[in-house]
VOLOKOL-605169 format. One record per residue (C-alpha): residue number from 1; x, z, y. Coordinates in nm, 2 decimals. Layout:
BEGIN
TIBA seq     c1     c3     c2
TIBA NUM      X      Z      Y
...
END
This chain:
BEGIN
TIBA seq     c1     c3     c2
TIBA   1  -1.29   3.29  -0.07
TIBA   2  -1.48   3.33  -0.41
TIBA   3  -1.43   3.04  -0.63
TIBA   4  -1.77   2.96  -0.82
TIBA   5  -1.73   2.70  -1.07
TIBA   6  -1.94   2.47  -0.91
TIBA   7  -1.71   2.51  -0.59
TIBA   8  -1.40   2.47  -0.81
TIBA   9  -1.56   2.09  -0.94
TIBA  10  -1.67   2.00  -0.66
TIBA  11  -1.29   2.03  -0.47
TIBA  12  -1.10   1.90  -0.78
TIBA  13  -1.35   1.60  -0.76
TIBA  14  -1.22   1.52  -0.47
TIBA  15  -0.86   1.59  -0.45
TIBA  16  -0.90   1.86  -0.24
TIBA  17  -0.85   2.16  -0.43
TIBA  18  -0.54   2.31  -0.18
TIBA  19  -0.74   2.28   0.05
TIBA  20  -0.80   2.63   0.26
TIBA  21  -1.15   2.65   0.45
TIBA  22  -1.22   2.83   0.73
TIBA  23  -1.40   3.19   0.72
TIBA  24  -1.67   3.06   0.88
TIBA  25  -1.66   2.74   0.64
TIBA  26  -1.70   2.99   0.37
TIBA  27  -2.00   3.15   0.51
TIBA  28  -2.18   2.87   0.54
TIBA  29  -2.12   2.75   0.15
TIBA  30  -1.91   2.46   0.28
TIBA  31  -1.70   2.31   0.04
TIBA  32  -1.39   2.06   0.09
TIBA  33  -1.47   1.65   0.08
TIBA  34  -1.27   1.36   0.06
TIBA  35  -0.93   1.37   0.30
TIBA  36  -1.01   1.74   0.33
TIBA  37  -1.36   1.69   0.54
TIBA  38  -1.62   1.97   0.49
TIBA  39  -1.95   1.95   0.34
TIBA  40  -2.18   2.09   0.10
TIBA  41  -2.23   2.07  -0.24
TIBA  42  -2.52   1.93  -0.39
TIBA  43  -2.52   2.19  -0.66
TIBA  44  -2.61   2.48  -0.44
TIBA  45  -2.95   2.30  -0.40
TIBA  46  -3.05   2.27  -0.78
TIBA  47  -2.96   1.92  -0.82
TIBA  48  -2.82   1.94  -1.20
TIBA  49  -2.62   1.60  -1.30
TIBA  50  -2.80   1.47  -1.65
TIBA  51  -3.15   1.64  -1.58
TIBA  52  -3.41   1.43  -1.73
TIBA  53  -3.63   1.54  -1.43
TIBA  54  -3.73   1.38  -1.06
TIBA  55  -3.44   1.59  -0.87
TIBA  56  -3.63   1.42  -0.56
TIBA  57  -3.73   1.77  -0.40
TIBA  58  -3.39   1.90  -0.46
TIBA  59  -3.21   1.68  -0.27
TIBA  60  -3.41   1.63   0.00
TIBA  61  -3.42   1.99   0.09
TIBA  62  -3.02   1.97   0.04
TIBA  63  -3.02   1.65   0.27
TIBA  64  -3.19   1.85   0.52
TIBA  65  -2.94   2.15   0.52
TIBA  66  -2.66   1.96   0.51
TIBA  67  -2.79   1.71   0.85
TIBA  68  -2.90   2.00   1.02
TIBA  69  -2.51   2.15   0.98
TIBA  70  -2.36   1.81   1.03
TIBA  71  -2.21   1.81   0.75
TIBA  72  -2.19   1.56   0.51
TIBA  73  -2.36   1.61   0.12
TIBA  74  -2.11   1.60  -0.16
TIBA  75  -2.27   1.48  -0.44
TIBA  76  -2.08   1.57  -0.81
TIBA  77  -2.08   1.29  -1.09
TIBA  78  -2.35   1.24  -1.31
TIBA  79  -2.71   1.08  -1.35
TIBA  80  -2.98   1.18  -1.07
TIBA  81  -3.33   1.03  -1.10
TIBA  82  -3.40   1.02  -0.72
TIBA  83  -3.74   0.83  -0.63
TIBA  84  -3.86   0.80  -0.21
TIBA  85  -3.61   1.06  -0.03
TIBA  86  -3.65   1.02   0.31
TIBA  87  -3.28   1.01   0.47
TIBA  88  -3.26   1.30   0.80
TIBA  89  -3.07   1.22   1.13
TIBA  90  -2.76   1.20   1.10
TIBA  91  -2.75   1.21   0.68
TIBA  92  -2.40   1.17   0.49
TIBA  93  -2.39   1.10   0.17
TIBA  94  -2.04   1.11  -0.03
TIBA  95  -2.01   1.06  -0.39
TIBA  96  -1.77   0.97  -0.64
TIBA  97  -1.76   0.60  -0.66
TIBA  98  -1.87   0.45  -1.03
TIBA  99  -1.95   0.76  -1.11
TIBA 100  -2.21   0.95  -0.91
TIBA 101  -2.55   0.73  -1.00
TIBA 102  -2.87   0.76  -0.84
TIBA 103  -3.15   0.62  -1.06
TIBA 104  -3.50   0.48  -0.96
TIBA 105  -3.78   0.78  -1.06
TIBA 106  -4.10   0.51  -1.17
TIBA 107  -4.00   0.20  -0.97
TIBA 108  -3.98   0.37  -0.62
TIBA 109  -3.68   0.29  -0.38
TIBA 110  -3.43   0.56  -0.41
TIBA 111  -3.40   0.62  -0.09
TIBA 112  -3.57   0.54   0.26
TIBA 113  -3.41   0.56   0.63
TIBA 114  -3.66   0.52   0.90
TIBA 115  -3.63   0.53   1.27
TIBA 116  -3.24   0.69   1.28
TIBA 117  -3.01   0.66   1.52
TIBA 118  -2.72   0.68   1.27
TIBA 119  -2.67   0.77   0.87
TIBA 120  -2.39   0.70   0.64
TIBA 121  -2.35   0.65   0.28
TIBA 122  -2.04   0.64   0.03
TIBA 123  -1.94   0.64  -0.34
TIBA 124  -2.29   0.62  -0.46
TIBA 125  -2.44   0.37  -0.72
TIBA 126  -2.77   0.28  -0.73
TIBA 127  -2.95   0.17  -1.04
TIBA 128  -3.30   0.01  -1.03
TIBA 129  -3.32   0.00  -1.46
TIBA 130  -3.46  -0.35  -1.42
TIBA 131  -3.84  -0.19  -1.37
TIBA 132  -4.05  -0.47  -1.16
TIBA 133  -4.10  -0.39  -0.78
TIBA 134  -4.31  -0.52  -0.55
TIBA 135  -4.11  -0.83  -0.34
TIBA 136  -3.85  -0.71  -0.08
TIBA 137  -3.87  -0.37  -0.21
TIBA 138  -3.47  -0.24  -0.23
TIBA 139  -3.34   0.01  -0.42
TIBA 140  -3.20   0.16  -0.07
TIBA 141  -3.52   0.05   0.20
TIBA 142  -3.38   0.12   0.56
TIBA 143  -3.56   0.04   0.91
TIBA 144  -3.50   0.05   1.22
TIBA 145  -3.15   0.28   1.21
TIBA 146  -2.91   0.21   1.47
TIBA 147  -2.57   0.25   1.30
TIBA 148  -2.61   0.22   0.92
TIBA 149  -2.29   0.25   0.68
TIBA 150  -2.27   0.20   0.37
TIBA 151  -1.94   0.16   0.20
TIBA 152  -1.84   0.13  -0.19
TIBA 153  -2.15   0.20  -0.27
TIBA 154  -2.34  -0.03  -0.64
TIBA 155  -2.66  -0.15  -0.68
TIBA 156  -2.78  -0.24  -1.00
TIBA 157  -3.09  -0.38  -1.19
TIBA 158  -3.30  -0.40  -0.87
TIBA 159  -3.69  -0.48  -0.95
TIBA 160  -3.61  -0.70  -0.62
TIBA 161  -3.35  -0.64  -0.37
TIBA 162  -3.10  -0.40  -0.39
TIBA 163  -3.09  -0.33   0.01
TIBA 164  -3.35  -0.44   0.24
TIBA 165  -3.28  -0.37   0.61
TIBA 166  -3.56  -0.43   0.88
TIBA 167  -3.45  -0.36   1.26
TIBA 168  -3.07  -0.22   1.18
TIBA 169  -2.72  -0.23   1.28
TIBA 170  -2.39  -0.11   1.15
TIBA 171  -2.20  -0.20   0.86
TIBA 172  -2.23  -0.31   0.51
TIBA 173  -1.91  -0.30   0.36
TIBA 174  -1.73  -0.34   0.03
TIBA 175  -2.01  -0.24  -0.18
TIBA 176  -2.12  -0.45  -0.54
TIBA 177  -2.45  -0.57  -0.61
TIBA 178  -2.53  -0.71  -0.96
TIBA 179  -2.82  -0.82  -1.17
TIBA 180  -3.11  -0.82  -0.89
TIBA 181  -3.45  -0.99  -0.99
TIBA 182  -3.48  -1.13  -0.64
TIBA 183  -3.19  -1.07  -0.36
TIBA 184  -2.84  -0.81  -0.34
TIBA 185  -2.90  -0.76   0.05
TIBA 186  -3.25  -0.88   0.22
TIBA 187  -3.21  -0.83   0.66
TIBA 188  -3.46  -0.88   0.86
TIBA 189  -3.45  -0.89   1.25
TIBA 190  -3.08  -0.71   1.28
TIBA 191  -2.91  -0.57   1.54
TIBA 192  -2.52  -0.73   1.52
TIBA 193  -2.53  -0.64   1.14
TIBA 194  -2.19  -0.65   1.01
TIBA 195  -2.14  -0.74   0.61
TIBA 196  -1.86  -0.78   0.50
TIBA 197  -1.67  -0.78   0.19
TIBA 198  -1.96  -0.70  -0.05
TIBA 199  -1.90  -0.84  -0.38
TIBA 200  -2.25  -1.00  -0.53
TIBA 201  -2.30  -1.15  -0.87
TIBA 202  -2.65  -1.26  -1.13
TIBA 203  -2.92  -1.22  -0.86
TIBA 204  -3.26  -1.42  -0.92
TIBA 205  -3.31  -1.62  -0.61
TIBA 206  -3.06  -1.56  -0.33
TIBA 207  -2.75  -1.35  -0.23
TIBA 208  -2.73  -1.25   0.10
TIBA 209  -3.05  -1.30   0.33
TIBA 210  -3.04  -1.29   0.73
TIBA 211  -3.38  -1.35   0.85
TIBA 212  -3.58  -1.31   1.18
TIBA 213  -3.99  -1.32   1.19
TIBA 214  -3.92  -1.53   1.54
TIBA 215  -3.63  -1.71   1.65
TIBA 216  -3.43  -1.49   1.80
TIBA 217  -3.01  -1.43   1.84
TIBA 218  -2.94  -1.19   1.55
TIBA 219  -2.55  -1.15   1.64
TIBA 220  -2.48  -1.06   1.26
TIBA 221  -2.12  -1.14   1.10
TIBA 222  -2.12  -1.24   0.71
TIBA 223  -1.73  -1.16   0.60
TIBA 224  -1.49  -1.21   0.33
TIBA 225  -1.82  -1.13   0.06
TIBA 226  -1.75  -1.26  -0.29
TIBA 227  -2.08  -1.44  -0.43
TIBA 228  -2.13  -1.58  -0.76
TIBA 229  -2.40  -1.71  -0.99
TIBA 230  -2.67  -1.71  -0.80
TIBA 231  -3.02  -1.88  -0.96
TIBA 232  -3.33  -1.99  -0.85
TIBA 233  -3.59  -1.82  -1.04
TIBA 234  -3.88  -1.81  -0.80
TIBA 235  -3.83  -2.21  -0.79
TIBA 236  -3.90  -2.45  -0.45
TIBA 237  -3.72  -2.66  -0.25
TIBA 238  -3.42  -2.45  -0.04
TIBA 239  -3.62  -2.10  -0.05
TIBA 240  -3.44  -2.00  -0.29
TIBA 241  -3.12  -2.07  -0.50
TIBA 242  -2.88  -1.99  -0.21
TIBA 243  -2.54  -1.79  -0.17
TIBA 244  -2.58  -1.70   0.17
TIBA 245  -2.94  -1.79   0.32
TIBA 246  -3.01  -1.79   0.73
TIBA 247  -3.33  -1.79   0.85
TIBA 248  -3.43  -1.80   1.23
TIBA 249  -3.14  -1.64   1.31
TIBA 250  -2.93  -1.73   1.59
TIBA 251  -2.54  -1.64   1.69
TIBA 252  -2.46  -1.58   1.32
TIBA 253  -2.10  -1.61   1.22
TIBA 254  -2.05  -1.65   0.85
TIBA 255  -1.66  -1.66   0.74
TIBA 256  -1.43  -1.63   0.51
TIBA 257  -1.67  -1.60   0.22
TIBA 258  -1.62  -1.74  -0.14
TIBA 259  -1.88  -1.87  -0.33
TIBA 260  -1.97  -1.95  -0.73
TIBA 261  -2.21  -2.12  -0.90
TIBA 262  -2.51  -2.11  -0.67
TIBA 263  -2.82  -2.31  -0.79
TIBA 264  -2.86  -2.44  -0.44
TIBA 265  -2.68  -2.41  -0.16
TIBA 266  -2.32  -2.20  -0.11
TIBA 267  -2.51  -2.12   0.29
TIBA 268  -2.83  -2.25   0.41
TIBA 269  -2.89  -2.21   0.75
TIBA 270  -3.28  -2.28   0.85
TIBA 271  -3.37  -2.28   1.19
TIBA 272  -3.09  -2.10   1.33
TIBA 273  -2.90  -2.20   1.65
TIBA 274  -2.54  -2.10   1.72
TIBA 275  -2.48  -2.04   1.40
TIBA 276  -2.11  -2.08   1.29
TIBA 277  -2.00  -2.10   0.92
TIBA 278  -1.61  -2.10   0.92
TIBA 279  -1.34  -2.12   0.64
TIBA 280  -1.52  -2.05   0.37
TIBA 281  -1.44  -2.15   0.00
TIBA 282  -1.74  -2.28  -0.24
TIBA 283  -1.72  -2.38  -0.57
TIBA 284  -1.99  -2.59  -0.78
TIBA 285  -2.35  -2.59  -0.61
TIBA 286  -2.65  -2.75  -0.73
TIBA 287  -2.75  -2.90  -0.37
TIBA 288  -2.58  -2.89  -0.05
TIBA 289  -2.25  -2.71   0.02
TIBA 290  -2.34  -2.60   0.35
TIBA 291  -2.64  -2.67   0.54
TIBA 292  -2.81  -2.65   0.87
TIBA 293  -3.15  -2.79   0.87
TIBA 294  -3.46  -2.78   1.11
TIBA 295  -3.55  -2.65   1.43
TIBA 296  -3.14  -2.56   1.49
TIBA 297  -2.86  -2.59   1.80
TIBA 298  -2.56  -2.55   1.81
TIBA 299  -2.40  -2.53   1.47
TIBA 300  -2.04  -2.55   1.41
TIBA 301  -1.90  -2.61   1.02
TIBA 302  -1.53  -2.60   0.98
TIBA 303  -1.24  -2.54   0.82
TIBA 304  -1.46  -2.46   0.48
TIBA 305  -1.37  -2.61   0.16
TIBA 306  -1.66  -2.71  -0.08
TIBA 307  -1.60  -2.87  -0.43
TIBA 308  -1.84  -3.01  -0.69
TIBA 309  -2.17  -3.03  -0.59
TIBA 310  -2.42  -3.29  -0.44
TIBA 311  -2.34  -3.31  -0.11
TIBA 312  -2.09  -3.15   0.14
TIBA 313  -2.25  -3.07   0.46
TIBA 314  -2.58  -3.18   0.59
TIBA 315  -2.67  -3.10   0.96
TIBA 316  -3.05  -3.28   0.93
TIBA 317  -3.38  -3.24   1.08
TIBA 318  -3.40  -3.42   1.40
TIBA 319  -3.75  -3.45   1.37
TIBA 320  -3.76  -3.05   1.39
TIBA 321  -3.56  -3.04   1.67
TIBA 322  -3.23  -3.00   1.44
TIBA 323  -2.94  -3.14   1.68
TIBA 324  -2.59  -3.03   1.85
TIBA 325  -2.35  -3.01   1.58
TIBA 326  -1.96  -3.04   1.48
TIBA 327  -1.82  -3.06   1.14
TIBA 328  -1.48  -3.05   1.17
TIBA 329  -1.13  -3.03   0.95
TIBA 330  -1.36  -2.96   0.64
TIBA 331  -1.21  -3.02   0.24
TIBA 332  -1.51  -3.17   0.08
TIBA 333  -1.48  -3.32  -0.29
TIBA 334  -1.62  -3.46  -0.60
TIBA 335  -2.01  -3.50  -0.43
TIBA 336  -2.18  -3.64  -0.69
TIBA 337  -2.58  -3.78  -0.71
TIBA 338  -2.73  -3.51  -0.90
TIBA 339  -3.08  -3.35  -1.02
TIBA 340  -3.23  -3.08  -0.84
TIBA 341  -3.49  -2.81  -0.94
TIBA 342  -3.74  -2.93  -0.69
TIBA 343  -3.74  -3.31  -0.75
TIBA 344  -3.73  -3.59  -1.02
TIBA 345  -3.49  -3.83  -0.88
TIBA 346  -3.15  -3.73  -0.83
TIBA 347  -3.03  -3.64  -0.45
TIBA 348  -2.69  -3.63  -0.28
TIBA 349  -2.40  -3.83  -0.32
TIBA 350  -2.23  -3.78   0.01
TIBA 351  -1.99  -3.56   0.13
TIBA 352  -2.09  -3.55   0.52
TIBA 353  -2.42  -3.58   0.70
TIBA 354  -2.52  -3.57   1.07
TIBA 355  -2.83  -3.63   1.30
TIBA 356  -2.77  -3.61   1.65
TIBA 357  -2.55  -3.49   1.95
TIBA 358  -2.28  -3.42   1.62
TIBA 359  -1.92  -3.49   1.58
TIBA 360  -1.76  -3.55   1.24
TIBA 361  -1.37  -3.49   1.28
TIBA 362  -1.07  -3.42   1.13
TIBA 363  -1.27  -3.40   0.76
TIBA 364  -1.07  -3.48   0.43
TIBA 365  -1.33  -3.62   0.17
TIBA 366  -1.26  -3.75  -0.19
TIBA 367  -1.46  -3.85  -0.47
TIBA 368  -1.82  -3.91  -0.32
TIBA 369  -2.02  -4.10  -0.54
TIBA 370  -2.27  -4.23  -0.30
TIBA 371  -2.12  -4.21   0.05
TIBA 372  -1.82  -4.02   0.21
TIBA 373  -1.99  -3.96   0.62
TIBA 374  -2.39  -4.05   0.64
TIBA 375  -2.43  -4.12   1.00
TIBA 376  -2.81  -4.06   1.03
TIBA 377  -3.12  -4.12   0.83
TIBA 378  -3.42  -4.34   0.92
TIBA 379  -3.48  -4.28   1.28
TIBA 380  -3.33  -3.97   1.25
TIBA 381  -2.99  -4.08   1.44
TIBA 382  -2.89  -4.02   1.81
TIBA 383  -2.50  -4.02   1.99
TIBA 384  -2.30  -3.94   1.69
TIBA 385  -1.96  -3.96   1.61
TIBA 386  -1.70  -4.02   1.35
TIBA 387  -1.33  -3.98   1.43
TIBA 388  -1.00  -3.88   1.27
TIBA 389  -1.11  -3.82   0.90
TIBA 390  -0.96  -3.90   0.59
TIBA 391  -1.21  -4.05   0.32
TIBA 392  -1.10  -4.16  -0.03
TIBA 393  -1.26  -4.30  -0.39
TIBA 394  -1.65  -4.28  -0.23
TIBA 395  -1.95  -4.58  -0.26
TIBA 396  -1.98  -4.65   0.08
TIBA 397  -1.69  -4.52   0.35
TIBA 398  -1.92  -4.43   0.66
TIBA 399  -2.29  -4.55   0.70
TIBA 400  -2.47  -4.58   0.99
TIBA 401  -2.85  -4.59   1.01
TIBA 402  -2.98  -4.88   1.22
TIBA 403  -3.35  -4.80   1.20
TIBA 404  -3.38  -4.67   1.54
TIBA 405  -3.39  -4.96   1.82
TIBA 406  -3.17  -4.73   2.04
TIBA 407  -2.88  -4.62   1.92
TIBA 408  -2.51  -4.48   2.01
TIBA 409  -2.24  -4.42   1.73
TIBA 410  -1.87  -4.41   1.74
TIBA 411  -1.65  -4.47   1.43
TIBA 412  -1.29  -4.46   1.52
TIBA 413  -0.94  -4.40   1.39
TIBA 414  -1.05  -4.28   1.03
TIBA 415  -0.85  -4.35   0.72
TIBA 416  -1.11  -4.51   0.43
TIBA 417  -0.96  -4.59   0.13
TIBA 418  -1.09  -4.70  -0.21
TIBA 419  -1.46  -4.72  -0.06
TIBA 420  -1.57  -4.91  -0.33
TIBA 421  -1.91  -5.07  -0.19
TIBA 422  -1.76  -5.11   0.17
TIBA 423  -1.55  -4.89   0.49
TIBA 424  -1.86  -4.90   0.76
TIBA 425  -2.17  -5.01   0.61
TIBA 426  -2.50  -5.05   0.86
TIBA 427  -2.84  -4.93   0.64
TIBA 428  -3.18  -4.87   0.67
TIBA 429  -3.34  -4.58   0.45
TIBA 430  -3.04  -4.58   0.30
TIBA 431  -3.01  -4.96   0.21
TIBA 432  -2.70  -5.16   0.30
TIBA 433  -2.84  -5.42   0.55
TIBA 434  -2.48  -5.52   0.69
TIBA 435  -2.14  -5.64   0.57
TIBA 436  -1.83  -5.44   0.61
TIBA 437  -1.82  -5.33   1.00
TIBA 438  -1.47  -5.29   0.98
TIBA 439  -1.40  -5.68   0.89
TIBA 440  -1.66  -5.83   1.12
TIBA 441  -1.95  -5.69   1.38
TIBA 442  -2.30  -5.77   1.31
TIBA 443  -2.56  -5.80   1.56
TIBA 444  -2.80  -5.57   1.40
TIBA 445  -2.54  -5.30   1.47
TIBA 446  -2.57  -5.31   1.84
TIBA 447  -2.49  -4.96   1.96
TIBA 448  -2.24  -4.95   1.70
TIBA 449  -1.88  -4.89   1.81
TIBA 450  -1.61  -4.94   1.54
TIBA 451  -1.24  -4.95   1.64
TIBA 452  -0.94  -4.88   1.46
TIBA 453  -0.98  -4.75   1.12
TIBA 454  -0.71  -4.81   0.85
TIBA 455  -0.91  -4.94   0.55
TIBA 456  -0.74  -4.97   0.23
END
């Protein structure tokens, strides 16, 4: 085998330099990959780490050797300005994570997968030099591929999204997205879309986005991702602003995520049904912990726990069709009244509340300043239940909305304590319009069952 010093890099790169290829390995300019896999290097195509030129030619014509060999692309550290490379069948990437970059040529994305069946990327960081792009353009723009990896992979300075993904599967995993104008990862329409521990930090308007143009069951898992500081730049009211944002998406199971310092919302779910959001860890939002609003069914919120922002968890919009819900053995505290971007009066206050066809149980909430469980709104209230929780130092314990003339609540065997303006309270557009329930029934609360709570 004849040692170039390109070939010699390349292996020591990797680890690999005992390795011993095959004769016909050799032939065919193959050099040795991570864990000893085969593929080629970059080099032999004219890609030149540092070049102040587009290398765009270069490596497409080495992506297309390489696919057509099946073997995977080694890319060497160092700067490449890369602008519109169409990704072949098949395509492998490999570089050397932190320290292979791929660099935006005039604002284009870097590179483009369209209409694969599979392609696979690794060790490669992205940089978008904080040029403006036109909205929902990524860094990395891929549609409809079938089985899409991309693992420790960066994306950087994105004009607007660092990966946008129309009509894919596969998996999205333990990559870091950072400084985006507009989103890290932007999905539209997946195909059981697996993401999972991504880290994501400084991004304009939202984190993670999981979108449909129709309602629709998506099938996408959100895992063990790490989000932080998330703003709301482009303004309005639940658009933007959010850690982890649903939109018409059905069967989505978010878990196990932690979230920082969104503007909005840790996960908003809009009009998704069967969504699940499940032990996941949020830390000071400016709006509603977790939320699953309009036209949804179906939604399950548990085991999560969600400190220091205006409200818990709001399952809402009955009026949309936004019903069939359980928020269960949740650790919500310190909900506190608070402004919001989108309106003058301050919102929240309450740590849980349900619509209709819900059940609240088994929640822990502390330190609520307006109300610990909101059992409806207006007429927005239908068969809802309130069992087993533990609520401490809030305004109002439970409250149940009595504006609709028909209506079916259970409040049973919860532990209220220190609910300074009373343990059951019956309201009307959010005015008290009853004594304590828990001392003595009122007739305007007919429909109203409360039994056996331990009121301190």
């Amino acid at each position: 085998m004849v040692l170039s010093r390109r070939n010699v890099l390349a292996m020591g790169l990797f680890g690999t330099a005992s390795v011993v290829l095959p004769a016909h390995a050799q032939s065919r300019g193959a050099t040795a990959g991570p864990l000893g896999h085969l593929g080629l290097d970059a080099g032999q195509f004219g890609l030149r780490p540092g070049a102040s030129e587009d290398q765009s030619r270069q490596l497409q014509a080495a992506l297309k050797q390489a696919a057509g060999r099946g073997a995977p692309l080694l890319l060497p550290p160092g700067r490449y300005r890369i602008g519109g490379v169409a990704l072949p069948e098949n395509a492998r990437i490999v570089g050397v994570p932190g320290e292979t970059h791929l660099v935006t040529a005039n604002g284009q994305p870097v590179l483009i997968a369209r209409n694969l069946s599979r392609a696979e990327l690794s060790g490669l960081n992205f940089d978008g030099l904080d040029i403006p792009a036109a909205q929902r353009s990524g860094l990395l723009a891929a549609e409809n591929v079938g089985e899409l990896v991309i693992s420790g992979c960066a994306f950087a300075k994105a004009g607007s999204v660092g990966l946008t993904l129309d009509r894919c599967g596969g998996r999205i995993a333990a990559n870091h997205f950072r400084e985006m104008r507009d989103a890290a990862l932007f999905a539209i329409d997946s195909k059981g879309l697996t993401i999972e521990q991504n880290r994501v930090e400084d991004c304009g308007n939202n984190g993670i986005q999981i979108w449909r143009n129709q309602p629709g069951d998506d099938g996408s898992t959100v895992r063990g991702n790490h989000v932080m500081r998330i703003r709301t730049d482009a303004g309005g009211s639940g658009q933007n602003g959010n850690g982890i944002s649903i939109f018409r998406a059905g069967g989505v199971i978010i878990e196990g995520n932690q979230l920082r310092d969104c503007t909005m919302t840790f996960i908003r779910n809009n009009s998704g049904s069967g969504v699940q959001m499940l032990g996941n860890q949020g830390r000071r939002c400016g709006e509603v912990g977790l939320y699953s609003e309009f036209a949804f069914e179906g939604a399950i919120i548990a085991n999560n726990l969600v400190e220091d922002c205006a409200a818990g968890a709001t399952m809402t919009n009955l009026d949309h069709g936004g019903r069939l819900a359980v928020c269960a053995n949740n650790i919500i505290r310190r909900a506190t009244r608070k402004a919001v971007p989108y309106s003058k009066d301050p919102v929240g206050g309450y740590g849980i509340h349900v619509e209709a066809e819900a059940a609240v149980t088994g929640n822990v909430i502390e330190e609520a300043s307006d109300i610990g469980i909101a059992l409806g709104w207006s007429w927005g209230m239908r068969n809802l239940a309130a069992t087993g929780n533990v609520i401490r130092k809030t305004g109002i314990g439970i409250s149940v909305s009595l504006v609709p003339k028909e209506r079916n609540a259970l409040v049973a065997n919860n532990i209220i304590a220190e609910a300074r303006d009373g343990a059951v309270i019956g309201t009307e557009y959010g005015k008290p319009v009853t004594g304590d329930l828990t001392k003595a029934p009122d007739a305007r609360a007919s429909g109203i069952v409360v039994a056996n709570n331990a009121v301190r």
